[in-house]
MARKOL-798518 format. One record per atom (N, C-alpha, C, O): residue number from 0; residue in one letter; atom name; x, y, z. Coordinates in pm, 1 decimal. Atoms other than C-alpha are relative to their C-alpha. Layout:
# MARKOL-798518
{resi->NUM resn->a name->CA east->X north->Y up->Z}
...
//
This chain:
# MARKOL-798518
{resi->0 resn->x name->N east->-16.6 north->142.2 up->25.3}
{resi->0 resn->x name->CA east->-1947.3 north->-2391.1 up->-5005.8}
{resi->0 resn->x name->C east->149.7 north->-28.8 up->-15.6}
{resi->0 resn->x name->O east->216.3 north->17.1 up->-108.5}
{resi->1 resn->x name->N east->-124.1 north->53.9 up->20.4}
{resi->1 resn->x name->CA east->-1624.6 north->-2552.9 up->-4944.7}
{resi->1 resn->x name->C east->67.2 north->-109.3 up->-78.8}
{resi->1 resn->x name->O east->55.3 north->-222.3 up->-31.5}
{resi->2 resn->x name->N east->-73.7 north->92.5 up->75.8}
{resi->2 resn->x name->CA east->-1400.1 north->-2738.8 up->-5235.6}
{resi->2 resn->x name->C east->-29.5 north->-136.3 up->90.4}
{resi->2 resn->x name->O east->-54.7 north->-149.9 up->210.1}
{resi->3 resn->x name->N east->-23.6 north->168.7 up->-42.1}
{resi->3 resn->x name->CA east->-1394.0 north->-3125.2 up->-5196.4}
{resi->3 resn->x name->C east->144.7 north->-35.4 up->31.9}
{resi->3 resn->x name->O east->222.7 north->-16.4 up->-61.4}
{resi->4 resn->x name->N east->-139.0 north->49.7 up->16.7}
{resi->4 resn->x name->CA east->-1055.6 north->-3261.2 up->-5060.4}
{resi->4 resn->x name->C east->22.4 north->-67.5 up->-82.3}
{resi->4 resn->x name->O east->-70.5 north->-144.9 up->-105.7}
{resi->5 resn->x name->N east->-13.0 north->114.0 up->121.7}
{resi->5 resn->x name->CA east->-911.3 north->-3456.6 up->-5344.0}
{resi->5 resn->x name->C east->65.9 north->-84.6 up->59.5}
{resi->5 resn->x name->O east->132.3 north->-69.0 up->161.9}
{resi->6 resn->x name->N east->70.0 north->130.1 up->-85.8}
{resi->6 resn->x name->CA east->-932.4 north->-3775.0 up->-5266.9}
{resi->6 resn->x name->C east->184.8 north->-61.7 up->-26.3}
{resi->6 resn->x name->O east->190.2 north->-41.3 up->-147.6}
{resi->7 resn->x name->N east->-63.7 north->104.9 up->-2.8}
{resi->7 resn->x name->CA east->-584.6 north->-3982.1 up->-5264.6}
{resi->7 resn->x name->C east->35.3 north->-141.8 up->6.8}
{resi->7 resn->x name->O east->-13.2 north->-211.1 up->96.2}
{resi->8 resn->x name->N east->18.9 north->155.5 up->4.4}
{resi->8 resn->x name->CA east->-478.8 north->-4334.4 up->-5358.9}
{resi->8 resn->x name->C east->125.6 north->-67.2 up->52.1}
{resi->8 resn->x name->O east->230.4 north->-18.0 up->10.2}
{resi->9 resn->x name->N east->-124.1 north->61.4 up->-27.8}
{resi->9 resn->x name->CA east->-219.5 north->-4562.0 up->-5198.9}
{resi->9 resn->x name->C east->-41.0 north->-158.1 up->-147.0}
{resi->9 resn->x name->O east->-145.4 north->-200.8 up->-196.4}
{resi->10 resn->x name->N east->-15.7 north->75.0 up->115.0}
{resi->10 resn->x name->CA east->-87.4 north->-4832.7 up->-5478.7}
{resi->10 resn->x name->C east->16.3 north->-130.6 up->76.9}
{resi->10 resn->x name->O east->117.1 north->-130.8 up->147.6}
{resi->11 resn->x name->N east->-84.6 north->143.1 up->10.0}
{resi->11 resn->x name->CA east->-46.2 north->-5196.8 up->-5408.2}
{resi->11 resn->x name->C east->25.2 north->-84.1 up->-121.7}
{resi->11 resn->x name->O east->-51.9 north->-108.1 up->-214.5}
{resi->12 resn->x name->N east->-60.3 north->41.1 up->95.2}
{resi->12 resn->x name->CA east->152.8 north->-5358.9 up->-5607.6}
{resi->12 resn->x name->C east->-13.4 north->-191.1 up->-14.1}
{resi->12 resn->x name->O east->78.8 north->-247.2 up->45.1}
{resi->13 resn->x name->N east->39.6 north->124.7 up->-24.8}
{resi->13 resn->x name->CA east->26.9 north->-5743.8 up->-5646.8}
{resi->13 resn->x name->C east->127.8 north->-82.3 up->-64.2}
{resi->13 resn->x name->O east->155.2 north->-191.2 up->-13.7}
{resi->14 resn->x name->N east->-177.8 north->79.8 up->-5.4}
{resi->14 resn->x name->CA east->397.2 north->-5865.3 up->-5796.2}
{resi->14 resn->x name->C east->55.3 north->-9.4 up->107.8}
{resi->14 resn->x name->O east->100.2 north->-120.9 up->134.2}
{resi->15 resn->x name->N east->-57.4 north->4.7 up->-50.4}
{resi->15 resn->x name->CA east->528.8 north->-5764.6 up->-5531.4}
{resi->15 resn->x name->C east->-12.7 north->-16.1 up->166.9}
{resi->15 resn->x name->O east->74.2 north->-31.0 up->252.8}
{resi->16 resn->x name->N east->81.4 north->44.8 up->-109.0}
{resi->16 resn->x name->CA east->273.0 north->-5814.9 up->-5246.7}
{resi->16 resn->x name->C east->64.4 north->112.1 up->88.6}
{resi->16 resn->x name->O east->137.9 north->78.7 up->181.5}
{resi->17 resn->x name->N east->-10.5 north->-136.0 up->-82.1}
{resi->17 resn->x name->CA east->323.3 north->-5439.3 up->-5101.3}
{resi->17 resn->x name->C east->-40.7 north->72.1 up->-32.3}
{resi->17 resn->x name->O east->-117.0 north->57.3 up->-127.8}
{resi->18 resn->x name->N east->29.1 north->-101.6 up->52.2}
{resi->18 resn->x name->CA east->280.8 north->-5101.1 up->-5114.1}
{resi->18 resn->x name->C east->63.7 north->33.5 up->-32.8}
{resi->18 resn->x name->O east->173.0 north->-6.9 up->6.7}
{resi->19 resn->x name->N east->-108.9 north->-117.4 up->30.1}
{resi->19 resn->x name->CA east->447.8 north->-4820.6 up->-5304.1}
{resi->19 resn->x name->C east->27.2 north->88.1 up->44.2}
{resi->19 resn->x name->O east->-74.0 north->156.3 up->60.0}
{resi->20 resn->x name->N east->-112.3 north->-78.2 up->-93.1}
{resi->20 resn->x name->CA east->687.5 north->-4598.1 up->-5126.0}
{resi->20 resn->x name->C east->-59.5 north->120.2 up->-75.4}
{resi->20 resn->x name->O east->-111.2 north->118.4 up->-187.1}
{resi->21 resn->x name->N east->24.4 north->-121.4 up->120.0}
{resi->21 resn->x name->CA east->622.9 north->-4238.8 up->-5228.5}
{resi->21 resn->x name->C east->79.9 north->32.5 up->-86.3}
{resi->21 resn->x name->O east->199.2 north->5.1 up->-73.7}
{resi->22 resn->x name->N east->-126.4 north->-45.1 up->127.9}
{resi->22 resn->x name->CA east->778.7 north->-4092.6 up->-5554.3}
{resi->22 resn->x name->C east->30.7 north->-122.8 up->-44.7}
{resi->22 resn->x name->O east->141.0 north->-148.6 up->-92.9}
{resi->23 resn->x name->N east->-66.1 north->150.0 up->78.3}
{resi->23 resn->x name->CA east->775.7 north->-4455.3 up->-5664.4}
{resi->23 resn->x name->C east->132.8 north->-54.8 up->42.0}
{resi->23 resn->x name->O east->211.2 north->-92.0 up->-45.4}
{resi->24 resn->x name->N east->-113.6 north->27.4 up->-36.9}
{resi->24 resn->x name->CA east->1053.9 north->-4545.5 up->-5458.3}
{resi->24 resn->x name->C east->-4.6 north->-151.9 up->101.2}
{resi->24 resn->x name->O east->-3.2 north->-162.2 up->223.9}
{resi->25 resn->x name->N east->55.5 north->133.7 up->-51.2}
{resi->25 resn->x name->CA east->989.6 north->-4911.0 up->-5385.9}
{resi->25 resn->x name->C east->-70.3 north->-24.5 up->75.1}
{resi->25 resn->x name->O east->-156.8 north->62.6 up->83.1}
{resi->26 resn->x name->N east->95.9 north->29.7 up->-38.7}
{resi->26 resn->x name->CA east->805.0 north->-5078.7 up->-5175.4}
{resi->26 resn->x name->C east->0.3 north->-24.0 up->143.0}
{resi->26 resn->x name->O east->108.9 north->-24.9 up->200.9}
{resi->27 resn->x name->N east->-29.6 north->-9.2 up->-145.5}
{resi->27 resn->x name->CA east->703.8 north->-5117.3 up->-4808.2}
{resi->27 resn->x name->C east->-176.0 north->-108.4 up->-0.2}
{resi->27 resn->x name->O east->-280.9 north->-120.5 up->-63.5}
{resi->28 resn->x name->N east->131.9 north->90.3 up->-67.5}
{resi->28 resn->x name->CA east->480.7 north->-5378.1 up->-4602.7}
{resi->28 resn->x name->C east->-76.9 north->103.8 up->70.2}
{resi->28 resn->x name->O east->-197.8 north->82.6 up->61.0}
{resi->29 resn->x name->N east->83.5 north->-75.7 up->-80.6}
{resi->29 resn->x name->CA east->352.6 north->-5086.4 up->-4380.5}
{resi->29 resn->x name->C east->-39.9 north->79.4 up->-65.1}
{resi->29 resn->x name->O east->35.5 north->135.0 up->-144.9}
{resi->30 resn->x name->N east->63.7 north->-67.0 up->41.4}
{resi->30 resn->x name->CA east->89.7 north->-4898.5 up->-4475.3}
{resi->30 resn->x name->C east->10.3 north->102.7 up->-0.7}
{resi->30 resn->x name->O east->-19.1 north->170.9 up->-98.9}
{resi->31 resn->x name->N east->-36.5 north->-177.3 up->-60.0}
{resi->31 resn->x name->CA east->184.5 north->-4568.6 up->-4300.4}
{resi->31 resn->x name->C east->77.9 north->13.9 up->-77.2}
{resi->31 resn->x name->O east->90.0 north->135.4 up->-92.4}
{resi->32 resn->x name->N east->-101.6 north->-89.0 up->37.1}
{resi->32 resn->x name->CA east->456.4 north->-4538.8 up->-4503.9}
{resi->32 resn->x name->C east->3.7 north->-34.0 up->-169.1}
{resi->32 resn->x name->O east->106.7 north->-49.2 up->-234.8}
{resi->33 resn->x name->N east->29.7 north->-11.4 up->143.0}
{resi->33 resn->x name->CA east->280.5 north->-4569.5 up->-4871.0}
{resi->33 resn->x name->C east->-18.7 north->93.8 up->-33.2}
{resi->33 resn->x name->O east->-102.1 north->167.6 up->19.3}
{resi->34 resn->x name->N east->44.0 north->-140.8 up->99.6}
{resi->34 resn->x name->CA east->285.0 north->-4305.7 up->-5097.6}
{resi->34 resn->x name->C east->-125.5 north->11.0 up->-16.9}
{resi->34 resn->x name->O east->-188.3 north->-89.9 up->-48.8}
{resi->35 resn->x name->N east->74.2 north->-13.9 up->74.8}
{resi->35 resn->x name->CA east->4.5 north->-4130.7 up->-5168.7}
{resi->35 resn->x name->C east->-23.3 north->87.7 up->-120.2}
{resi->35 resn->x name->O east->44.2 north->189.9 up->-132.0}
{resi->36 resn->x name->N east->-24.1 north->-37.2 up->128.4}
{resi->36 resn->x name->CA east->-98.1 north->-4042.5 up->-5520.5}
{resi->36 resn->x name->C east->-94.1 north->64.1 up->-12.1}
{resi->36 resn->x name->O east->-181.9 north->66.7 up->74.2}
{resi->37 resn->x name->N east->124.1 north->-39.4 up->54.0}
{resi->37 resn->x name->CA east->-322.5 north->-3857.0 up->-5720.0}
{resi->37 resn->x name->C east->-106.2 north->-77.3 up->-81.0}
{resi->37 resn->x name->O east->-64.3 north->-192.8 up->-89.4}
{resi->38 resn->x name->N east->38.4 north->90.2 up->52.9}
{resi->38 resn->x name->CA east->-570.2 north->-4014.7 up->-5909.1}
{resi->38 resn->x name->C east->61.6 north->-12.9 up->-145.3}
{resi->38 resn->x name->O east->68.6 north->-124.2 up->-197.4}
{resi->39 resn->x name->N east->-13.6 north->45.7 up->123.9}
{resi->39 resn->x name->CA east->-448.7 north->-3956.0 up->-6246.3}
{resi->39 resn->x name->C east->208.6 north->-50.1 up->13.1}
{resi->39 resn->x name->O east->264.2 north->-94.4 up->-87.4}
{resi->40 resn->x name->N east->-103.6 north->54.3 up->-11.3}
{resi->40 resn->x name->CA east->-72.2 north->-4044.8 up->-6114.0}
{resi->40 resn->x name->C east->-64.2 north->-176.6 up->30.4}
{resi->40 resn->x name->O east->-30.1 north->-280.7 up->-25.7}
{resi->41 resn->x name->N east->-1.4 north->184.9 up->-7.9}
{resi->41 resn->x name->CA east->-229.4 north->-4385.2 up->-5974.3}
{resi->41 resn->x name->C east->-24.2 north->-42.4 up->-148.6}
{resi->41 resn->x name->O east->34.3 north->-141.7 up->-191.9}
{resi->42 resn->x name->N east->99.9 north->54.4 up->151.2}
{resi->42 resn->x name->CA east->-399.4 north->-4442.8 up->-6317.0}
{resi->42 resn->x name->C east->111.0 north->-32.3 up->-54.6}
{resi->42 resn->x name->O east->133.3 north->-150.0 up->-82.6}
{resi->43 resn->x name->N east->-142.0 north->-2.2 up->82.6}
{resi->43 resn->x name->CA east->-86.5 north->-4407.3 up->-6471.0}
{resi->43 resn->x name->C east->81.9 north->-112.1 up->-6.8}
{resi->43 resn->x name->O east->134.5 north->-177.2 up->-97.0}
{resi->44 resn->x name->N east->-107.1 north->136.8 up->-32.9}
{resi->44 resn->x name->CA east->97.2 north->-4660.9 up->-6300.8}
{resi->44 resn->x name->C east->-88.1 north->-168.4 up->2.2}
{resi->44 resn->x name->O east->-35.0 north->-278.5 up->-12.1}
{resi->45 resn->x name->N east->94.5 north->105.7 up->45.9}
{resi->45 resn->x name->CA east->-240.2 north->-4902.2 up->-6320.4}
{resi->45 resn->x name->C east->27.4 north->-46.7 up->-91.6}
{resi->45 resn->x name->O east->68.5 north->-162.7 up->-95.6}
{resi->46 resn->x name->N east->-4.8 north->38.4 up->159.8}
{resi->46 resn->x name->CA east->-223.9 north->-4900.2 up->-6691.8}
{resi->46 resn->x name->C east->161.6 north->-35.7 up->-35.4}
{resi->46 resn->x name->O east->189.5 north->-107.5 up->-131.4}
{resi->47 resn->x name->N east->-171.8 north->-1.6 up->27.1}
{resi->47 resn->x name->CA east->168.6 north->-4900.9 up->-6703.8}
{resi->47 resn->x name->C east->-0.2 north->-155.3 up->40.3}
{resi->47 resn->x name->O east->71.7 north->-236.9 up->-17.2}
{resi->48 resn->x name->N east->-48.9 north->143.2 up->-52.1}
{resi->48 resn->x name->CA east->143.3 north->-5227.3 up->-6523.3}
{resi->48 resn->x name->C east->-113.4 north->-115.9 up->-52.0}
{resi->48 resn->x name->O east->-106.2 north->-238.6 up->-45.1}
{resi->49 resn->x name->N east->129.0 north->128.0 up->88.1}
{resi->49 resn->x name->CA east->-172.6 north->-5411.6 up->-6700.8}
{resi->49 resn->x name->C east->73.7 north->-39.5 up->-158.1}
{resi->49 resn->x name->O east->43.7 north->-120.5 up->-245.8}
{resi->50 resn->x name->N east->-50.6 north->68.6 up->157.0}
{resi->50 resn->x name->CA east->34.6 north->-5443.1 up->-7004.4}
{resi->50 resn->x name->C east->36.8 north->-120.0 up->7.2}
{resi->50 resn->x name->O east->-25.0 north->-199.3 up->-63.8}
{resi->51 resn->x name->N east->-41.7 north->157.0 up->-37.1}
{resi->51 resn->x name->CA east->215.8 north->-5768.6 up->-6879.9}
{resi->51 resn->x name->C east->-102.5 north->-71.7 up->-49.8}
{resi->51 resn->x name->O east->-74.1 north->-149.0 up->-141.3}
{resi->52 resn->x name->N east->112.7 north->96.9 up->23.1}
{resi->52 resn->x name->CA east->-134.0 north->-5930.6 up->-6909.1}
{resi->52 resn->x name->C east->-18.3 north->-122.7 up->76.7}
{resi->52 resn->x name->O east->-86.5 north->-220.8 up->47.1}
{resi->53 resn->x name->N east->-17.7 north->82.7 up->-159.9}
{resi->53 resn->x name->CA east->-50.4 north->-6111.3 up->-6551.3}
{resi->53 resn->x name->C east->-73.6 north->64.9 up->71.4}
{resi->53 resn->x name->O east->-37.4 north->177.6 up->105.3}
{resi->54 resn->x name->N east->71.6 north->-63.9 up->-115.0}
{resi->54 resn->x name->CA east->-330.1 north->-6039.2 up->-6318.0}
{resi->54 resn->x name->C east->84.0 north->-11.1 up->160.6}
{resi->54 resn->x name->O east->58.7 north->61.8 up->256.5}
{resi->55 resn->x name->N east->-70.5 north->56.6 up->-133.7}
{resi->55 resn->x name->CA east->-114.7 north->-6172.1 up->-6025.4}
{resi->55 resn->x name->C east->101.9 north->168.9 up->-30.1}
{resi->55 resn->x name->O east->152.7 north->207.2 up->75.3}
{resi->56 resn->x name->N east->-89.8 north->-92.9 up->-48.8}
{resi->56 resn->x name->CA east->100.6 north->-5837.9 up->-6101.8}
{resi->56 resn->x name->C east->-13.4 north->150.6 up->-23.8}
{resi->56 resn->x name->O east->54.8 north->251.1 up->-3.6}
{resi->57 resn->x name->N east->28.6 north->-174.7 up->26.2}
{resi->57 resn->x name->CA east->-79.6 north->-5547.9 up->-6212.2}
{resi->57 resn->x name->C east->-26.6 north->54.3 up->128.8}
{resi->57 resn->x name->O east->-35.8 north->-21.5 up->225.4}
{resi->58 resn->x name->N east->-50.4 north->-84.9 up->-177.4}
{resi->58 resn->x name->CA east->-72.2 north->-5258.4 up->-5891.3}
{resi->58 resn->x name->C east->-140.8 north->26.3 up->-36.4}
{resi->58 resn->x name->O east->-177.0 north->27.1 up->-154.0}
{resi->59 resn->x name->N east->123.8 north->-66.7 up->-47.5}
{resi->59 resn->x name->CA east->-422.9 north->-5142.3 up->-5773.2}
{resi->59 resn->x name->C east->0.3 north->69.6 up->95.3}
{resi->59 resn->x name->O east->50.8 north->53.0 up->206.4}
{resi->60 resn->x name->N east->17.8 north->-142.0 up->-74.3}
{resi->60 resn->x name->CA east->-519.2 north->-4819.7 up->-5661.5}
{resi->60 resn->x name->C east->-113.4 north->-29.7 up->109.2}
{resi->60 resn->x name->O east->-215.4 north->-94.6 up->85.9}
{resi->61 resn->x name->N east->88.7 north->7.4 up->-98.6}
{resi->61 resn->x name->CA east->-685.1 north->-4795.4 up->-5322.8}
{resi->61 resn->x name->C east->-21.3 north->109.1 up->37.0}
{resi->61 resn->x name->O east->87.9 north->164.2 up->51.4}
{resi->62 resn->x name->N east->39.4 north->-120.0 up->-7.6}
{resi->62 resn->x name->CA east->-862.8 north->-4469.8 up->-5241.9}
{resi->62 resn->x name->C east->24.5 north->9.0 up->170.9}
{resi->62 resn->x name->O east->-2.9 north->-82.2 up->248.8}
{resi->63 resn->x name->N east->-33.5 north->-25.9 up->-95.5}
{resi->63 resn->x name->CA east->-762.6 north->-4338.8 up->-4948.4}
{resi->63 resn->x name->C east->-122.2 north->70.1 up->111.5}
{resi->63 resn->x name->O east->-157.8 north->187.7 up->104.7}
{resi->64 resn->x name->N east->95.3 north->-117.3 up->-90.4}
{resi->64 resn->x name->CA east->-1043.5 north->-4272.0 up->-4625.3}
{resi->64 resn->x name->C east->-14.1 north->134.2 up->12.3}
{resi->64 resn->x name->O east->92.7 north->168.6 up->62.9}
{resi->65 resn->x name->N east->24.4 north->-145.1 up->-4.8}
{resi->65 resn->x name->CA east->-1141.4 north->-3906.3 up->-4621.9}
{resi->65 resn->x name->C east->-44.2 north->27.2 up->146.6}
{resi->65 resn->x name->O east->-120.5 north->-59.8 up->188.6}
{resi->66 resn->x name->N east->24.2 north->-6.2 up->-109.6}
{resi->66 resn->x name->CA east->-1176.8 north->-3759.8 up->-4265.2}
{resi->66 resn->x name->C east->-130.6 north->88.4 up->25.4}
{resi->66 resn->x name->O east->-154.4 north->198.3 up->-24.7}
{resi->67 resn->x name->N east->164.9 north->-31.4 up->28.0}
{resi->67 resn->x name->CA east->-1543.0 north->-3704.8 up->-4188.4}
{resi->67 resn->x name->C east->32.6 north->157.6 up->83.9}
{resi->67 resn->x name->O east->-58.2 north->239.3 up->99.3}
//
């Protein structure tokens, strides 16, 4: 039985109406070139950014397709 790939998340960032660059290194309109994260790195930066208490700017994690 073969391990599960672990699953990766690209971030959008709803302040800033993009994605996040990898290594948190700003942001990009194209998708191809979003970081992807782990889940407990996205989480991280979820909760880091719900503090504001502005829905218009907290980042949401999007799980990344797995290749069948």
């Amino acid at each position: 039985m073969s391990a599960m790939p672990e699953i990766k998340f690209l971030l959008w960032s709803n302040k800033h109406a993009m994605w996040w660059r990898p290594d948190s290194r700003g942001y990009t309109v194209n998708r191809d070139e979003a970081g992807r994260y782990t889940q407990a790195e996205a989480l991280e930066k979820v909760l880091a950014s719900s503090f504001c208490m502005i829905l218009e700017q907290v980042t949401c994690m999007v799980a990344e397709a797995l290749d069948a």
